[in-house]
N, C-alpha and C positions, 0 to 999 in steps of 0.2 A: 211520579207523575211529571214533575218537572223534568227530567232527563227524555221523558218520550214527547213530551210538547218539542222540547230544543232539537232532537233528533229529527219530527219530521217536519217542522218549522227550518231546518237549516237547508234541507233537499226542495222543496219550495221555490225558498230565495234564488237557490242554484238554479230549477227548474223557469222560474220567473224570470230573471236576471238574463239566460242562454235565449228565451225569446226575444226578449228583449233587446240583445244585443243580433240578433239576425234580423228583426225588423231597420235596425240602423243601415243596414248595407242593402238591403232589398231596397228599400226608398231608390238608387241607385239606379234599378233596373229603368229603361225608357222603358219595358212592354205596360207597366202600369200608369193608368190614368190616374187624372187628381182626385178624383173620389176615392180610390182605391188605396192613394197614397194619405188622405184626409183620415182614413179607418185605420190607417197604423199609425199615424201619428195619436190617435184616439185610444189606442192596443197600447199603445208603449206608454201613456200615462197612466191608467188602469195598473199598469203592471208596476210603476212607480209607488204608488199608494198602495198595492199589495205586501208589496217587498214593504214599504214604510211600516206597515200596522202590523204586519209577521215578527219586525222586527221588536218593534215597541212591546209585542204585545208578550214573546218572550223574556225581555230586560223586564216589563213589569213582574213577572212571577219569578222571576231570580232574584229578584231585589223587593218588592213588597215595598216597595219605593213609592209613596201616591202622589211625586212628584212627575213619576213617568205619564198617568195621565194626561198630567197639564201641560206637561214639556209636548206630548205627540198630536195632541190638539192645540195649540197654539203655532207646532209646526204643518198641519195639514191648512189652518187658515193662510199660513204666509204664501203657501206653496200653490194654494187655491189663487188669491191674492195677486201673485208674480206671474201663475201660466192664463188666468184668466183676463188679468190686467193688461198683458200685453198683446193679447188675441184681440182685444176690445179696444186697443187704442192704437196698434201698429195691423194694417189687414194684412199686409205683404210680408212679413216676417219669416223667416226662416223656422219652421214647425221642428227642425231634429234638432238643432242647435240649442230652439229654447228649450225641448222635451230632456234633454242632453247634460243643460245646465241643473233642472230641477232634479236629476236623477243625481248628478256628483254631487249636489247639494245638502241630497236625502243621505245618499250612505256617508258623507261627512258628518250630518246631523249623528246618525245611526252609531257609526264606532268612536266617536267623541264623547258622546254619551254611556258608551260602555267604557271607555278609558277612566273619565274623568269630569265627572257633570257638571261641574262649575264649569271648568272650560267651553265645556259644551254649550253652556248657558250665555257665555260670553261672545262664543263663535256665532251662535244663532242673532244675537241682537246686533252684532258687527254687522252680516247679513239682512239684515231690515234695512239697516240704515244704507249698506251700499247698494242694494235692490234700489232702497228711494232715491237717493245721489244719482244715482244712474240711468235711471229710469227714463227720461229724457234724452238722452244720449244719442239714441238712433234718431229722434226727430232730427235735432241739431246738426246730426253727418247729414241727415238730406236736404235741410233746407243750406245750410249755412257755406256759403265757400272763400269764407277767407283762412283756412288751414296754410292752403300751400304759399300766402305770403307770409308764414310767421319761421320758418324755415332757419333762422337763425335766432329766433329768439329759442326756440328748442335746444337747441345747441347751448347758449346762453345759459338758460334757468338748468341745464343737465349738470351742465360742467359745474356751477356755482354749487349744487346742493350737494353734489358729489364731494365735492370741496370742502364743503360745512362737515358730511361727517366726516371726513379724512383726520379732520382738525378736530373737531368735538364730539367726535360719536361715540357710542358708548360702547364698549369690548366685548361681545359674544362668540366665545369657544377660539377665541385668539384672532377675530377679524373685528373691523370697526362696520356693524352693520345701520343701525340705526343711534335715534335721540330723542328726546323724551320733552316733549311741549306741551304745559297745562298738562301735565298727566299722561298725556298720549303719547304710547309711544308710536315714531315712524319710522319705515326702512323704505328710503329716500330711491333705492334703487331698482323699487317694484313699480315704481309709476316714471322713473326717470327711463324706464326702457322703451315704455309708449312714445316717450316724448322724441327718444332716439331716434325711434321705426319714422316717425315722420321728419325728423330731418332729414334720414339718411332718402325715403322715398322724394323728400324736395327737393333734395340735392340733383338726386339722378332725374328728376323729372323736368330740371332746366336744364341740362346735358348731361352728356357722358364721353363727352371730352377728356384730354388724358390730364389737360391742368385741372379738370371739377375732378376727378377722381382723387391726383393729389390733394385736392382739399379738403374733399370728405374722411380720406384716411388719416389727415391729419388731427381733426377731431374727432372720428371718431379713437382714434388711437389716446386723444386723453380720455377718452373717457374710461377705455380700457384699463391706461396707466393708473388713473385715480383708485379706479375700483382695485388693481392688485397694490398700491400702497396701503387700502385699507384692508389687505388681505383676504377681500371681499370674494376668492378666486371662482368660485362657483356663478356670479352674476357677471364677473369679467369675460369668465367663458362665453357662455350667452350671449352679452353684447358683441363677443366678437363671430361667433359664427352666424349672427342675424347680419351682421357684416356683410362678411363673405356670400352670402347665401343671395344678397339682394345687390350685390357688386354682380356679382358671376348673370343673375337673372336679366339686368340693365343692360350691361356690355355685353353678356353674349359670349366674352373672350376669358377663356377655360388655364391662362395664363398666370392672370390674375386671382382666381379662386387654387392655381397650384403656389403660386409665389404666398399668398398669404397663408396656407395653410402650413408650408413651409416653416414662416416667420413665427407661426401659434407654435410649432415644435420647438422652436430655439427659446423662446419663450415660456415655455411649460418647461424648460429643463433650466432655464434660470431660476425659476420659481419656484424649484425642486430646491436648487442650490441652497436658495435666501430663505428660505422661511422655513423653520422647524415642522409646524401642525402642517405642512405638506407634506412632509418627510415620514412625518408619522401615518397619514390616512394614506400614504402608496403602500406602508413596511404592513398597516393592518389589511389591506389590498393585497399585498401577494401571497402573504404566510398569515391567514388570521389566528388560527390555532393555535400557531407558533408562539404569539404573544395573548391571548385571550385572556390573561388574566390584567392584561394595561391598554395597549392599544387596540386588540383586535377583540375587545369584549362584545362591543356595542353590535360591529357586522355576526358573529359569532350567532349574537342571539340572535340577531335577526335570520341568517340562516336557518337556524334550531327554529322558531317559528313557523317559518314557510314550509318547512319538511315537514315538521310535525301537523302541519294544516292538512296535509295530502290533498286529493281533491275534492270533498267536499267541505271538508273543513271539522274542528272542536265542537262547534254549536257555540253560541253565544254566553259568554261567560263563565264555558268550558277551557278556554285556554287559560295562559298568562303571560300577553303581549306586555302590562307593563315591566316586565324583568327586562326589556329594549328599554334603554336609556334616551328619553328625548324623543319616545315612541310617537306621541300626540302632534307633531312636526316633519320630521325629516321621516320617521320611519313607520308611518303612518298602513303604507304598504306591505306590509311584514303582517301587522297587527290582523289586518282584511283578510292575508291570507292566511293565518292561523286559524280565526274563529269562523269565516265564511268558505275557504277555503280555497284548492289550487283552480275551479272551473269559473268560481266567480270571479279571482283576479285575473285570467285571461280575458273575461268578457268585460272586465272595467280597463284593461289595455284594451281591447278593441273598441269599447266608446269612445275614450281618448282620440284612438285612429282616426272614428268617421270624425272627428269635433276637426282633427287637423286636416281630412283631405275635402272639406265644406269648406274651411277656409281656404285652402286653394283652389276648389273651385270658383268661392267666388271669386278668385284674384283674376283667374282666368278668363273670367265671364265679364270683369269692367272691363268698359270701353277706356275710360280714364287712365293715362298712365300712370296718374300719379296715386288713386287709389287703388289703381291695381298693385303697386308698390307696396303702399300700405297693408293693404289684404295679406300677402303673402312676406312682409316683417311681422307683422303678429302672429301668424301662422308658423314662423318659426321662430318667434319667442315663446310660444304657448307647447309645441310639438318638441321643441329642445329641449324646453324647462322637466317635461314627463320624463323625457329621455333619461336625463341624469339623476332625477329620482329614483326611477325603476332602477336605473343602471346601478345605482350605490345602494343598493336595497339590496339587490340580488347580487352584489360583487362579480359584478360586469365591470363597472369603471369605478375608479375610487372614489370614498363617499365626498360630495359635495355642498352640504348641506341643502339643499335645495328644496324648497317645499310642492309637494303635489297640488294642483290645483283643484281650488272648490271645496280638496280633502281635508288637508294637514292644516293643523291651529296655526293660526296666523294674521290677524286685522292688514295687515300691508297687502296680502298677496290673494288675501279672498279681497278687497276691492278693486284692484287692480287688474283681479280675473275679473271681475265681473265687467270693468271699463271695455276691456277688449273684447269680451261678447257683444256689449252696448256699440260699440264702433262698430264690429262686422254687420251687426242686423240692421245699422245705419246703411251700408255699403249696399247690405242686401235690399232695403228698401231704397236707394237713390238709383239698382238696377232696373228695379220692376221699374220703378216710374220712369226712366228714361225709356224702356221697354215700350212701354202705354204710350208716351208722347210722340215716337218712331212710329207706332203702328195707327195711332191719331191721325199724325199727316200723311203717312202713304195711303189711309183710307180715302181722305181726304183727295192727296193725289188723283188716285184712283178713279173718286166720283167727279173729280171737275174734268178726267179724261173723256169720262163715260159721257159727260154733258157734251162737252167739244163736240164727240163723233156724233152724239144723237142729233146738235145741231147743222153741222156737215149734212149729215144723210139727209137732214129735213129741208135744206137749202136744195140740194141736189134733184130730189125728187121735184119741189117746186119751178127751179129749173130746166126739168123735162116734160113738166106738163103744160110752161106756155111755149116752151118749144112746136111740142103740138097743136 
């Protein structure tokens, strides 16, 4: 009984999941109106809560767990909670974004809970608290505009914390990633990249002069430096092509995006030089087999995994994603494609996709330069970050530890996701509203014209008639 519930329970999800992810790109199309686009933003949460309860509703009969109950209803209130809260307090909100977020939220909830329930249990309550934190967020981008004068105190409090772990952080897999306060731990370099994206946008937003370039690249290059002495290389990465990416979009000049990609080569092969655990994740990068019983175990399995997933996947608690070491984090990806299989992780790369090319639209869409800037440094903090997940999952590039977002266990990098949602849907509502204020005074315009001429012609006519 159990084997035919997981069997047509997992073709569902896949079934559920492939709508789901064509509704994200059709929003896209200009031939539909807002009604039209309102009933798929409506389609795609329905389908959310499908896939949720399909999933729960399996894990509870594999496991006879009466934990899974309480665990999938106290997740459908949060989830109720966050899509409905924000509809009710923000009107102009970006509807795929938020639909977007509760969707990675759910299958995070979903295979965390198949890994490992306590984690699960942990990740979920991290998630309340960063939903509440946050939640405010987007008012603040639209009312508030003293961002673009703090411009070097970003710079400041980056370089500082980055600093503190260099010196005191604590050793994870041979990098200094995080430190441990009142219990908590932090990894300083998931919120210090936000803080980056805005100096680097306030930088180029009071020039783009070739002495503010030198300046920008001088800090941002400690910051760079900081992160590879903490062997941090995976976040270094990151901070430096969100660099490049918003140097090249400012200036415009394709010299600058070749010189410095240039200097990341020379750079990645010193890096190769100095540090062993690089030496090791390239040597399980080209030949994993070759070594799979020391360095190339971890990618090995993850492989084994993804193959074995095919395309629609084990069914839920038919695999054995934990034989992936460090599965619940970095390899998070492997796991989804084992038990969900190979159609559902192209369509959670294709969420991913729409979530990165909203954020460049709306970069495109501010008038502001300096938000526009902003828009599209998150945009490719958030689209480079997937990158290198996917890409060390599936030994495309070598593994970097790097966590998936919304997915992979983690209190630093799910509140830090969530900030950066919280800021675009800021951005998105200080466009509507500029929007409204624009077509406020042209109406305006408009009516004091239409007054002018109505009293022209009323003049005139009066005029002709004591003529007569």
């Amino acid at each position: 009984m159990l084997n035919l519930i997981t069997e047509i329970s997992k073709y569902l999800m896949v079934l559920l999941f492939a709508f789901y992810t064509y509704e994200c790109f059709a929003v896209f199309r200009k031939k539909y109106l807002l009604i039209q686009r309102v009933k798929m933003y409506k389609r795609q949460m329905i389908c959310v809560y499908l896939i949720h309860f399909d999933a729960f509703l399996v894990m509870f009969f594999a496991t006879k767990d009466i934990r899974m109950i309480g665990f999938y209803l106290v997740q459908v209130i949060f989830m109720l909670s966050l899509h409905f809260g924000y509809k009710m307090v923000y009107k102009d909100i970006n509807d795929l974004l938020l639909n977007n977020m509760c969707m990675l939220l759910m299958i995070g909830f979903v295979i965390l809970t198949r890994l490992n329930f306590d984690k699960a249990l942990r990740q979920f309550v991290i998630a309340v608290v960063a939903a509440a934190i946050t939640f405010a967020i987007p008012f603040i981008i639209k009312k508030a505009r003293f961002f673009r004068k703090l411009t070097w105190a970003y710079a400041a409090i980056g370089v500082a914390l980055l600093g503190v772990v260099a010196i005191a952080g604590s050793l994870s897999y041979g990098a200094k990633l995080s430190f441990t306060f009142a219990g908590i731990t932090i990894q300083p370099s998931e919120f210090i990249k936000i803080l980056y994206v805005f100096f680097i946008a306030g930088m180029f937003y009071e020039a783009t002069e070739f002495s503010q370039v030198v300046k920008t690249t001088i800090v941002a290059a400690f910051h760079v430096l900081i992160l590879v002495l903490s062997k941090d290389l995976g976040g270094a990465l990151i901070f430096f092509v969100v660099y490049l990416v918003m140097l090249y979009v400012a200036t415009g000049k394709l010299y600058y995006f070749a010189g410095g990609f240039a200097a990341g080569g020379v750079a990645a092969f010193i890096a190769y030089k100095l540090f062993r655990h690089v030496r090791v994740r390239v040597v399980a990068w080209k030949n994993p087999l070759g070594v799979i019983e020391n360095e190339g175990y971890q990618i090995c399995q993850s492989l084994f995994a993804i193959g074995t997933g095919s395309w629609f996947g084990m069914g839920l608690y038919q695999g054995v994603p934990n034989t992936i070491p460090v599965v619940e984090q970095d390899f998070v990806f492997s796991a989804i494609a084992e038990e969900f299989g190979g159609i559902f992780a192209l369509c959670l790369i294709l969420v991913y996709v729409s979530c990165i090319l909203m954020f460049f639209n709306v970069s495109m869409q501010m008038n502001d330069r300096y938000y526009k800037y902003v828009a599209l440094g998150l945009g490719t903090v958030f689209g480079f970050q997937v990158f290198l997940t996917l890409g060390g999952v599936t030994k495309f590039i070598p593994s970097t530890g790097v966590t998936l977002p919304f997915i992979s266990y983690g209190g630093s990098s799910l509140l830090s996701t969530f900030i950066i949602f919280a800021i675009i849907q800021g951005l998105v509502l200080m466009k509507e509203n500029g929007e409204r204020i624009y077509e406020k005074g042209y109406q305006e315009s408009e009516n004091g014209r239409k007054k002018k001429t109505e009293r022209r012609k009323a003049k005139r006519t009066t005029e002709n008639f004591e003529d007569f």
